[in-house]
DRENTI-810207 format. One record per residue (C-alpha): x, y, z; residue number from 1; residue in three letters. Coordinates in steps of 0.2 Angstrom, whole numbers, plus 5000, padded with zeros to 4 digits. Example, Ala and Ser with C-alpha at 12.3 -4.5 7.8 and 13.67 -1.06 7.14 Angstrom:
2
PT;X;Y;Z;n;res
PT;5062;4978;5039;1;ala
PT;5068;4995;5036;2;ser
This chain:
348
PT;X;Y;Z;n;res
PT;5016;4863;5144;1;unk
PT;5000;4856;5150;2;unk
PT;4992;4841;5144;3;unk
PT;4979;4849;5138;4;unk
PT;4990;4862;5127;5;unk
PT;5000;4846;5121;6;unk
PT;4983;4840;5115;7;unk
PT;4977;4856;5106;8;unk
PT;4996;4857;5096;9;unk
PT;4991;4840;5090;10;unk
PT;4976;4843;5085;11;unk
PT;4983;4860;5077;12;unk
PT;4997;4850;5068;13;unk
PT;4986;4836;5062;14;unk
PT;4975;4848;5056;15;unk
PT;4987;4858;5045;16;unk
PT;4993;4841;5039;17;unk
PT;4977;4839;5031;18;unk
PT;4973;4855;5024;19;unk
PT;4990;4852;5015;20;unk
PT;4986;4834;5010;21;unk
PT;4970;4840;5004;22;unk
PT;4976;4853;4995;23;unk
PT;4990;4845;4984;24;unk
PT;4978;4832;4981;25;unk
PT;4966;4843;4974;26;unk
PT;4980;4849;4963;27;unk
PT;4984;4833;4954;28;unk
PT;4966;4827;4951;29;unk
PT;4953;4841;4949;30;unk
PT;4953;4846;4931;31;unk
PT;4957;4864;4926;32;unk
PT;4941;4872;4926;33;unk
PT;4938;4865;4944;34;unk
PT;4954;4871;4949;35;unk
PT;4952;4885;4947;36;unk
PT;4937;4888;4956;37;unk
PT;4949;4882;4971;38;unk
PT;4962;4893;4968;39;unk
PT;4950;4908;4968;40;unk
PT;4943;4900;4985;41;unk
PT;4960;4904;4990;42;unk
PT;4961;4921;4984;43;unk
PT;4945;4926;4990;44;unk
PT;4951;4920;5008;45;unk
PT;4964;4935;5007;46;unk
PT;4954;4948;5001;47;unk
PT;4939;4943;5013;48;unk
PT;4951;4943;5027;49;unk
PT;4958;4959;5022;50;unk
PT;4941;4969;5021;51;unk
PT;4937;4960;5037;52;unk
PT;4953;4968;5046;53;unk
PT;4944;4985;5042;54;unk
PT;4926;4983;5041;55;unk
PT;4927;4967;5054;56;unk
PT;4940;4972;5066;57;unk
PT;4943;4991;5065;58;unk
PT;4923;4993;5065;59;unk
PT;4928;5005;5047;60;unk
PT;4913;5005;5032;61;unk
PT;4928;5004;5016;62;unk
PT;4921;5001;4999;63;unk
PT;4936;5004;4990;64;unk
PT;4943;4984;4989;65;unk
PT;4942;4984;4970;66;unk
PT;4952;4998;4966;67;unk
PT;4966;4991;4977;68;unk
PT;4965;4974;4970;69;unk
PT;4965;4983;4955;70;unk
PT;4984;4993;4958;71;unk
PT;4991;4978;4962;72;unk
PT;4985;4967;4946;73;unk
PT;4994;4980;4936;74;unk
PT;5009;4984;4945;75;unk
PT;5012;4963;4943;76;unk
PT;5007;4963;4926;77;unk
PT;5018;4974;4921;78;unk
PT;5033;4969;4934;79;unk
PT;5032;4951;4928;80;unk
PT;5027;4950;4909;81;unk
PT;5043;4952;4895;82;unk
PT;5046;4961;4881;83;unk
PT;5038;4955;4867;84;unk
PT;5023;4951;4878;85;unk
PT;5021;4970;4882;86;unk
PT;5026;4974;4864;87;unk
PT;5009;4963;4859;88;unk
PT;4999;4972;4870;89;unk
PT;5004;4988;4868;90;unk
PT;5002;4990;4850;91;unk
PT;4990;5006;4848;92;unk
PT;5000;5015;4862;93;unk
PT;5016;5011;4864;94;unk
PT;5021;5007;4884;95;unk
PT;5032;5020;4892;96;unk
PT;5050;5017;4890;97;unk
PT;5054;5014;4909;98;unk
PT;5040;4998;4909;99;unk
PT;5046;4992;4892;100;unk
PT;5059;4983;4896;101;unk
PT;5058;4977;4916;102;unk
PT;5054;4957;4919;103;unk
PT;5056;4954;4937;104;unk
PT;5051;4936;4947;105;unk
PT;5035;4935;4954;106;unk
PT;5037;4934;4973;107;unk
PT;5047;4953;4972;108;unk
PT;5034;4960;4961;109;unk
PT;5021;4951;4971;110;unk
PT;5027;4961;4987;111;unk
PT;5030;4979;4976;112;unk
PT;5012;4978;4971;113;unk
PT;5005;4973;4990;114;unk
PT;5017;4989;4995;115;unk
PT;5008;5002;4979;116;unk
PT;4991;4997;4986;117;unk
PT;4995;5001;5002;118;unk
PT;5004;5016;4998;119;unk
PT;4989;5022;4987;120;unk
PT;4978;5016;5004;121;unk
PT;4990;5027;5015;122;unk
PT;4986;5043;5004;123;unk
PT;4969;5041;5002;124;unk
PT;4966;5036;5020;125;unk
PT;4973;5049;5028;126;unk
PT;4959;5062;5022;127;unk
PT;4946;5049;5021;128;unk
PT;4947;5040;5037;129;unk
PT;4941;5056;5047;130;unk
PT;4924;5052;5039;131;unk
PT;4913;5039;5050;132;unk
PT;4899;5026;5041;133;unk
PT;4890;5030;5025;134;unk
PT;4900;5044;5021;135;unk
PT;4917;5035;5024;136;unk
PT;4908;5021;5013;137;unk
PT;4904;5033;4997;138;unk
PT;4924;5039;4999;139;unk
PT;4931;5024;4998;140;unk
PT;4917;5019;4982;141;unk
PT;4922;5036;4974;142;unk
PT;4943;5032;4975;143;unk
PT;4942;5015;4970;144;unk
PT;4930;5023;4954;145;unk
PT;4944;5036;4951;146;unk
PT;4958;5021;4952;147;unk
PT;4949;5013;4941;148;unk
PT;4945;5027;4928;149;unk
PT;4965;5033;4929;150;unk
PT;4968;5016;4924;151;unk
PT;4956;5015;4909;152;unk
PT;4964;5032;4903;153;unk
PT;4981;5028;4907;154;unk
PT;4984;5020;4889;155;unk
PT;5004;5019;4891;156;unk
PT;5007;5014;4907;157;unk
PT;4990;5003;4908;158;unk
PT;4986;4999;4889;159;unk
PT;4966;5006;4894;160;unk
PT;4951;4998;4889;161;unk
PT;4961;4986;4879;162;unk
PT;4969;4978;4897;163;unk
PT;4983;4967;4899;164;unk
PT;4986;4949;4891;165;unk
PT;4995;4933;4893;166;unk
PT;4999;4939;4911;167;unk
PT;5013;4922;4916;168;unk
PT;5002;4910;4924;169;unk
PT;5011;4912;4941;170;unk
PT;4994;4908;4952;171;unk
PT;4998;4889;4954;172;unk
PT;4988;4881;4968;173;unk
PT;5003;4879;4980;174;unk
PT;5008;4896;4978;175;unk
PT;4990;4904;4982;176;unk
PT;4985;4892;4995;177;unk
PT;5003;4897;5004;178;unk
PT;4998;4916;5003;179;unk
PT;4980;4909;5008;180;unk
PT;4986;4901;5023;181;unk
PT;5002;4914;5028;182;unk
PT;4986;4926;5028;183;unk
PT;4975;4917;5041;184;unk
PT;4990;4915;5051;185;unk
PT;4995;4935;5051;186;unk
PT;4979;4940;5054;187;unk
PT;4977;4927;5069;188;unk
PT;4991;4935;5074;189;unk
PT;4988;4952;5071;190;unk
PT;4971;4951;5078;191;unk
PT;4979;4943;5094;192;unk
PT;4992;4956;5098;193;unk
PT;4990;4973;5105;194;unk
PT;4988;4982;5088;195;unk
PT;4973;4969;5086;196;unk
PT;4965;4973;5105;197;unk
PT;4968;4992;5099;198;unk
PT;4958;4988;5083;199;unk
PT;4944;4980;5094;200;unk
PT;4944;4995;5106;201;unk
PT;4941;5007;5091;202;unk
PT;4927;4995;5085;203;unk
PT;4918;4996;5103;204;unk
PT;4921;5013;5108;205;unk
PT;4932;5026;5098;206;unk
PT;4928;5040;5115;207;unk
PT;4934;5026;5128;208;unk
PT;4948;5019;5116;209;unk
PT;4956;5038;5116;210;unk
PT;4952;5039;5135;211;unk
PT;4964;5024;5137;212;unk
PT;4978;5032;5126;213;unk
PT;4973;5022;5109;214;unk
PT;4980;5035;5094;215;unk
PT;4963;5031;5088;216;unk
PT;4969;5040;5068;217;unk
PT;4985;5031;5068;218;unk
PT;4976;5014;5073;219;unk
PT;4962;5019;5056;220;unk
PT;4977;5023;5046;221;unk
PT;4987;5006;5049;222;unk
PT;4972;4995;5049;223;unk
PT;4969;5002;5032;224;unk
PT;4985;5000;5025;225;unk
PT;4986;4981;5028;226;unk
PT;4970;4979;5023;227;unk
PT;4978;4989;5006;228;unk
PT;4992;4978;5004;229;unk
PT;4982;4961;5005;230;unk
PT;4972;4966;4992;231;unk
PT;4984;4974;4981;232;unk
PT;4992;4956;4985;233;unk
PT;4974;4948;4981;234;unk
PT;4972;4956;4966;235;unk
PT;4989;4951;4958;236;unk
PT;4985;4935;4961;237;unk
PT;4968;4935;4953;238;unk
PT;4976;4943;4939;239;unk
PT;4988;4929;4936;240;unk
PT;4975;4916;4939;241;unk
PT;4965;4924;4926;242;unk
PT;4982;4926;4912;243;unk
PT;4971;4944;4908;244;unk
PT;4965;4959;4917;245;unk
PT;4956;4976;4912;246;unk
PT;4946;4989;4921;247;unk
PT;4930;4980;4920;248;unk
PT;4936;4967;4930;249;unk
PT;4939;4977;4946;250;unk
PT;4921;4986;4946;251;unk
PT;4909;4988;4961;252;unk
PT;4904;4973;4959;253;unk
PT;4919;4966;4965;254;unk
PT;4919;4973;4979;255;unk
PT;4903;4967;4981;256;unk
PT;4905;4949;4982;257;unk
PT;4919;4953;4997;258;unk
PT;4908;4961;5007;259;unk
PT;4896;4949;5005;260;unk
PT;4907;4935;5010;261;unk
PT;4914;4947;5023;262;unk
PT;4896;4949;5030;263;unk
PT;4888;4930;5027;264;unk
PT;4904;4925;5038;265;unk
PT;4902;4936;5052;266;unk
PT;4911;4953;5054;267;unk
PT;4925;4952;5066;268;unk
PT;4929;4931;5064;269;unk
PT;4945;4924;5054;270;unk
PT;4935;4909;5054;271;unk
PT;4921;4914;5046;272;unk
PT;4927;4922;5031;273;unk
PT;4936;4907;5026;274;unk
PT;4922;4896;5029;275;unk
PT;4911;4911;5018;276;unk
PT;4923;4913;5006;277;unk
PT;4924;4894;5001;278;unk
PT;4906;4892;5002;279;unk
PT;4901;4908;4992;280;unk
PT;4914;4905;4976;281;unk
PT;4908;4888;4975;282;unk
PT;4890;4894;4976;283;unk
PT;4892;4907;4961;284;unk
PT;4900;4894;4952;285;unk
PT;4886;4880;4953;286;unk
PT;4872;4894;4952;287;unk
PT;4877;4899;4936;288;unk
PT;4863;4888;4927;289;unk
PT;4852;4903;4932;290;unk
PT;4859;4916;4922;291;unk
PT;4855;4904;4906;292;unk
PT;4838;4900;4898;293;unk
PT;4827;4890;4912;294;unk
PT;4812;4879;4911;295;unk
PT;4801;4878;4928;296;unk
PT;4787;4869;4927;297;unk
PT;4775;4885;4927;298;unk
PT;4789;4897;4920;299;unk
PT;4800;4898;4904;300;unk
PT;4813;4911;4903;301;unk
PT;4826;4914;4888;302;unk
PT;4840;4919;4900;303;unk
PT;4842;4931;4913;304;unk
PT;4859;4939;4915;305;unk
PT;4862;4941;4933;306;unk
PT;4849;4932;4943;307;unk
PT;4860;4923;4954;308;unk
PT;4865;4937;4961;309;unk
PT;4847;4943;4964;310;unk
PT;4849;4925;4973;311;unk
PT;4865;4931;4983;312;unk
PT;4857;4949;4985;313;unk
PT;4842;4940;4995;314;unk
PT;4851;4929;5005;315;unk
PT;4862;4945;5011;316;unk
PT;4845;4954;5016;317;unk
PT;4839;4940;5025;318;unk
PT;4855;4939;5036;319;unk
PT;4855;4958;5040;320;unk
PT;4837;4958;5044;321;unk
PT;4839;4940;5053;322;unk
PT;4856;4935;5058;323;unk
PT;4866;4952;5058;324;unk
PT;4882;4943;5067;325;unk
PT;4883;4932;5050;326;unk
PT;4887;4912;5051;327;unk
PT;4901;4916;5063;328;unk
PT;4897;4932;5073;329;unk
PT;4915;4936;5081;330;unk
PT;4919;4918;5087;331;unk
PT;4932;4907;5081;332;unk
PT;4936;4889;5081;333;unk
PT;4942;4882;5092;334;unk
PT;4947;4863;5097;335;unk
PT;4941;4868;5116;336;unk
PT;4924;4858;5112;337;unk
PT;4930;4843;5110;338;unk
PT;4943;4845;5125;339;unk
PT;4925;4850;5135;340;unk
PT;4918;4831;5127;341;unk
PT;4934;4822;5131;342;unk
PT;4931;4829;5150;343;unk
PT;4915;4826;5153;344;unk
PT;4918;4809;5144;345;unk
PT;4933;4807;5157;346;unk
PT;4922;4812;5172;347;unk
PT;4905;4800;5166;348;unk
């Protein structure tokens, strides 16, 4: 090993040191609101690194994030609450006899729900991802809608409208920042491997990638099903962060706020879209003023539900029509720069 690859597993260990120390930390001073707000930076780490495999890396247009995040809440809901807990919730329709008395740990339900989203990715994907751009875009909208619908109707397996409460509060901040973190790892990984190269290939050019023996379907198909399982994994999460869920929560605009992220951070960087999603949860958080009652200096208002993401909406046209890479483009970081300072330093 070089000296210079010595010097960059350093960097890479002290590094990780103090993304941990920085996180347990965090975890015994910030107070519970502002907690959470950091265990949701985590969570929206995964999902945006998950759309990013497919819209980012794949070079797909999927709109269907929310209805696997969706899948995945319930199927861990239901997996991980007890008894009585489903007997409270399920008191207009009772819960299907099956459902009513499984209680299983958190970890294997965790890993069955990531596996039903991505099953439900691999049916749906199969038809779908023969479509290209706007019209594989309105597909994957129209799914996520019809999961979503299924589960608002679905009154004995789901509970409806009415959703799901006092969901165990397994979404601690060690536990989401370790999937947070195991994510960024896989998907540099992933991205690095032939299957990733293949991704890129597809991406670029789908004529050339076939040309070059790249299964350009099977490639689509795959990409889609991870992308599935880390959000069926996300939304679980979110929905044990949260204690409750219901079919409101996992609307468009949810998939909204991913792409977004996704697209502020740079379509194609791992990088990006952890920077993004830290800085665009935080953002929603301490924009929230705007939604309330305001008084400008010129103007008055009684409140205006929403404006904030009129503010979000903006900033996503100005970096379409300005900055289409995003924050990132498809670069990474990299410790190569201050290597490049410490040679020129060496050499001066």
């Amino acid at each position: 090993m070089s000296k210079d690859e010595r010097l960059r597993w350093g960097l890479s260990a002290g590094g990780v040191g103090l993304i941990l120390l920085f996180i347990s930390l965090s975890n015994a001073t910030l107070g519970s609101f502002h907690l959470r707000i950091f265990n949701l930076c985590g969570i929206y780490i995964i999902l945006a690194l998950s759309l990013n495999l497919v819209n980012g890396f794949t070079g797909l247009f999927s709109l269907g994030h929310a209805g696997f995040m969706a899948l995945g809440a319930y199927v861990s809901a239901l997996l991980t609450m007890g008894p009585a807990q489903k007997e409270m919730n399920f008191f207009m329709t009772p819960i299907v006899p099956f459902l009513a008395k499984v209680e299983l740990p958190f970890i294997p339900a965790l890993i069955i729900a990531g596996l039903v989203a991505a099953l439900a990715g691999f049916l749906i994907g199969t038809p779908v991802l023969r479509l290209r751009d706007d019209y594989l875009a309105i597909a994957t909208l129209g799914f996520s809608e019809i999961i979503r619908v299924v589960l608002t109707n679905l009154q004995s397996v789901t509970n409806g409208a009415l959703g799901l409460k006092g969901l165990p509060k397994y979404s601690t901040t060690y536990m989401v920042w370790f999937i947070a973190i195991l994510s960024v790892v896989f998907m540099a990984a992933l991205v690095n491997s032939s299957f990733g190269r293949a991704c890129k290939a597809v991406r670029d050019n789908e004529i050339a990638a076939q040309a070059m023996g790249i299964h350009v379907a099977r490639i689509k198909i795959e990409s889609f099903v991870i992308s599935s399982f880390m959000a069926g994994v996300g939304g679980a999460l979110l929905g044990h962060l949260m204690n409750t869920i219901d079919p409101k929560m996992f609307t468009f605009n949810l998939t909204y706020n991913i792409v977004l992220i996704v697209v502020l951070g740079g379509n194609g960087s791992i990088t990006g879209s952890f920077i993004s999603a830290i800085v665009v949860t935080v953002s929603m958080e301490m924009l929230r003023f705007l939604d309330g009652p305001l008084n400008l200096v010129f103007v008055q208002t009684q409140g205006l539900p929403g404006l904030r993401m009129v503010v979000f909406s903006i900033l996503l046209l100005l970096v379409v029509i300005f900055r289409q890479q995003g924050l990132m483009g498809k670069k990474e970081f990299s410790w190569d720069f201050l290597l490049k300072r410490r040679e020129g330093a060496g050499h001066a």
